[in-house]
N, C-alpha and C positions, 0 to 999 in steps of 0.2 A: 178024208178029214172027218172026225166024228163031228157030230150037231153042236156040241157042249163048245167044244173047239172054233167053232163058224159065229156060236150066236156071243161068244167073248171078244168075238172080233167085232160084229157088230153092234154091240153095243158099247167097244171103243170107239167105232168111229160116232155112232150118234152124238156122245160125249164129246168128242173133239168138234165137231160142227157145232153144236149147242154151244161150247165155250168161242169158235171163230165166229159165231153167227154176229154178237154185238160190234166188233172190230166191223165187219162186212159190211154193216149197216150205216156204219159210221162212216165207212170209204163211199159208198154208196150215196149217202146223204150232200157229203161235205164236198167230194171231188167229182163223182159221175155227173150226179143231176146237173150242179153248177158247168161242168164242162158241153153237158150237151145240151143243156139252155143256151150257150156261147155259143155253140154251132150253129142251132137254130135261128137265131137273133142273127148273124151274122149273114144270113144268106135269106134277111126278111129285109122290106121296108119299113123299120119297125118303130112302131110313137113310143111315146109314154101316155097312158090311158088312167080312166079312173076305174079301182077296184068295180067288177061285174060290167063298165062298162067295153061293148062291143066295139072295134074299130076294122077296117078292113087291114090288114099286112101283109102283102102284096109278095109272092116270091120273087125276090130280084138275082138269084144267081150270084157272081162273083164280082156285082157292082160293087157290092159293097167293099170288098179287096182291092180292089182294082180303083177306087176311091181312095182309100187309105193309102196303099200304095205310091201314089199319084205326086201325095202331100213328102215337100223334101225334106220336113221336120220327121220324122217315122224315121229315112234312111239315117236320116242325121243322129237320132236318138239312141237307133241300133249301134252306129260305130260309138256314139259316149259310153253305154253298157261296156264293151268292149275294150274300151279303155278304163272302165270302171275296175271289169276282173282284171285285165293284166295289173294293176297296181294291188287290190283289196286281198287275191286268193291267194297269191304266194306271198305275200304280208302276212294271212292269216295263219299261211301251213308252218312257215318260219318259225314267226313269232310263237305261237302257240306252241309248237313241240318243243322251242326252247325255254319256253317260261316254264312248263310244266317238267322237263328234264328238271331243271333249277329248282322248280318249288319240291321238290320229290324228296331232295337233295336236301332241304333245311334241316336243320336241329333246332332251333329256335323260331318261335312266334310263326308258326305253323297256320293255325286259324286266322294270323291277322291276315297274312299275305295272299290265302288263299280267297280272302272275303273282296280284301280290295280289289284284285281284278274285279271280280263279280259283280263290283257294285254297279259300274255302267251299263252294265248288259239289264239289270232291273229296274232303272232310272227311268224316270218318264223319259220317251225322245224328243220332247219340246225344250225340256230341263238342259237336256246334253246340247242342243242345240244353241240352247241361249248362251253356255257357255263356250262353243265353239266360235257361237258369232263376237262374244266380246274378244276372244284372239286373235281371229281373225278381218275386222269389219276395217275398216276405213281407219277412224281413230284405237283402232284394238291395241292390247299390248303386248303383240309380237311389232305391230310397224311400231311400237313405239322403242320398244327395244332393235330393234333392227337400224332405226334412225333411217339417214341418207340411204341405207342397203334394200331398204324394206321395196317392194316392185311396184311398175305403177305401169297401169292402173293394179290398185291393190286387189288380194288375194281372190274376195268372192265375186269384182267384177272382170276379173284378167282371164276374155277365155282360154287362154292355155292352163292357167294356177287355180281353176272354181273345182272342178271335176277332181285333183291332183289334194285337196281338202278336203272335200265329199269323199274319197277316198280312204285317204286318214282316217276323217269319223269317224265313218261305218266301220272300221278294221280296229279302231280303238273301242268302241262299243258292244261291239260284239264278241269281242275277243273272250272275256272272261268263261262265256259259255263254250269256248272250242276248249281253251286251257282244260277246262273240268273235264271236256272229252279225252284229251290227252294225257290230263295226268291219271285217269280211271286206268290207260295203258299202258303207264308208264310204271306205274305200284304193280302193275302182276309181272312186270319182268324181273326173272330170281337174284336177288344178287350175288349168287355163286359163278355167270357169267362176269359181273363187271370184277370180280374178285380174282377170278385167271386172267380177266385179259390185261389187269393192274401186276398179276405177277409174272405173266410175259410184257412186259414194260410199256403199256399202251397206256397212252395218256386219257385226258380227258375228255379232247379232242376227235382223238382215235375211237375211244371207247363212244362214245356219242354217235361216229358217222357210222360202226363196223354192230353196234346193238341195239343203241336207241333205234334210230332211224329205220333198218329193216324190222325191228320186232312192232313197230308202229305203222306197220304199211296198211292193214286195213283200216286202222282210226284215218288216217289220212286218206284214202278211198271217203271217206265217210265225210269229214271234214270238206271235204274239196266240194262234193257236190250239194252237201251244204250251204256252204259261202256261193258256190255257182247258183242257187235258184234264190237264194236270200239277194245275192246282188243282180239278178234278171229283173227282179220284181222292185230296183229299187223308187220308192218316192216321195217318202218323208222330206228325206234332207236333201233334196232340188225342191221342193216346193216351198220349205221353209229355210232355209239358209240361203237361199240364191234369189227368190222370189218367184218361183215356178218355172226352174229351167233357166233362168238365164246365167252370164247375160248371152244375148245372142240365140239361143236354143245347146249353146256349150255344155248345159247341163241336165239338156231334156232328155227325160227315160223314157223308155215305150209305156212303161204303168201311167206316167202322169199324163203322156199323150192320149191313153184311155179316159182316162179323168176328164181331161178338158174337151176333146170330142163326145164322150158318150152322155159326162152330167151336163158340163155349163155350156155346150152347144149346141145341146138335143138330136146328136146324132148316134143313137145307140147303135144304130147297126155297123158304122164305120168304129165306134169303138170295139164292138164284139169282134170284130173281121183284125183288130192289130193285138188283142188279144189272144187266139188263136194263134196269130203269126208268132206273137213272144211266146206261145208255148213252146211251140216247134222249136224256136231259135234256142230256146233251154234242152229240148230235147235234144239238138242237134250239137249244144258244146257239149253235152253231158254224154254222149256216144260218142265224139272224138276225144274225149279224156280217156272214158272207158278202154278203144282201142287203144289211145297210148301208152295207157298203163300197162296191157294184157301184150303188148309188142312188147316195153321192155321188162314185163316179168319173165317172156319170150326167152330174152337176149340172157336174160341172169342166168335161167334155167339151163341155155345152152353154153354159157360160161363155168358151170358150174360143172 
């Protein structure tokens, strides 16, 4: 390989480093440090101290796990998460691919329809809330419309129906930002496919499950584990729609169970240590989707 040849190579890659180097820096900053401060903190006896001042923090091992652990609000918290996604994720993958099939579709008033989704997703989330609480609260006007049907105890303190709202929310709020992911996918599929499959007589229906849906399989890869760490980490809306998880701990999440052990009980180390745990637990649904999905890309592959 001539010199000329070698030093064109290298001075592409310095090029390519110098342009990754900021991105690096920024993964670096925003998720490493922060993640292994967590580790640390979590396997210390650790205060809260005054800037420069010295305190001792004591290695304590997997007390601090084994603490958090202990408490039946944590287990209780992981299975509401868990009831969170099965309702939020396949509400968003649905929902989403069909609004944005639908909006693809308009001829008319194009910008309105595509703005109104959107607009919840940019709304302050105290805003969305307050109007969720007035639908849903005690005197709200669904029990009012609902009358003698409406459940009781009502919506946000019924713990079976708090979680199954918080739900809703989060999947109506968010949604306008998965839409725009999906319809970005939904514009580059050609329409010389829906044009054959319309002149071998496949409907609407047909033509939706046999091109939308597989020409959209990696937005949805994408979307899923999306909605999967947006709803690991949820804690807005139990803390302020329910009153911090209630009633009962029905609507306690692992994030707000950090919150209340780490700030308002001065137990950092026990909050770092469930932390961690809700990493993992996101790591862990987001590797069993992954093989599910890769099983039955499997299964199509060999159908095919």
């Amino acid at each position: 390989m001539s010199r000329a040849k070698r030093g064109g190579r290298r001075s592409k890659t310095l090029v390519g480093l110098w342009l990754v180097a900021p991105y690096a820096a920024y993964l670096i900053v925003v998720y490493a440090v922060p993640i292994i401060q967590g580790v640390r903190i979590s396997v210390l006896d650790y205060v809260y101290a005054a800037p420069g001042a010295s305190v001792p923090q004591p290695f304590v091992g997997l007390k601090n796990y084994r603490a958090a652990w202990s408490n039946p609000q944590l287990r209780r918290s992981f299975l509401n998460i868990g009831e969170f996604l099965v309702i939020n994720v396949p509400l968003t993958v649905i929902l989403g691919m069909t609004l944005a099939a639908v909006l693809a579709k308009l001829t008319r008033m194009k910008a309105f329809f595509r703005s109104a989704f959107f607009v919840p997703y940019v709304t302050a989330s105290i805003a969305v809330i307050g109007v969720w609480y007035f639908l849903f609260s005690q005197s709200g006007l669904i029990n009012h419309v609902l009358g003698g049907l409406a459940p009781n105890p009502s919506w946000l303190v019924n713990s079976k129906l708090a979680m199954v709202v918080i739900a809703l929310e989060v999947t109506w709020k968010q949604l306008g930002f998965y839409v725009l992911l999906y319809l970005a996918g939904v514009l580059l599929i050609p329409d010389s496919l829906y044009e054959a499959a319309s002149i071998d007589g496949a409907g609407v229906v047909r033509q939706f499950r046999s091109i939308t849906v597989p020409a959209l399989r990696n937005i949805t890869i994408l979307v899923t584990t999306l909605a999967l760490i947006v709803g690991a980490n949820l804690f807005t809306e139990p803390y302020l729609l329910t009153g911090g998880g209630g009633p009962n701990g029905a609507t306690m999440s692992p994030a707000l169970l950090i919150y209340q052990d780490g700030v308002e009980q001065g137990k950092p180390g026990v909050g770092a240590a469930i932390g961690i745990m809700l990493t993992l637990f996101v790591l862990l649904v987001a590797g069993l989707g992954a093989g599910a999905r890769r099983l039955a890309q499997s299964r199509e592959g060999e159908r095919a």
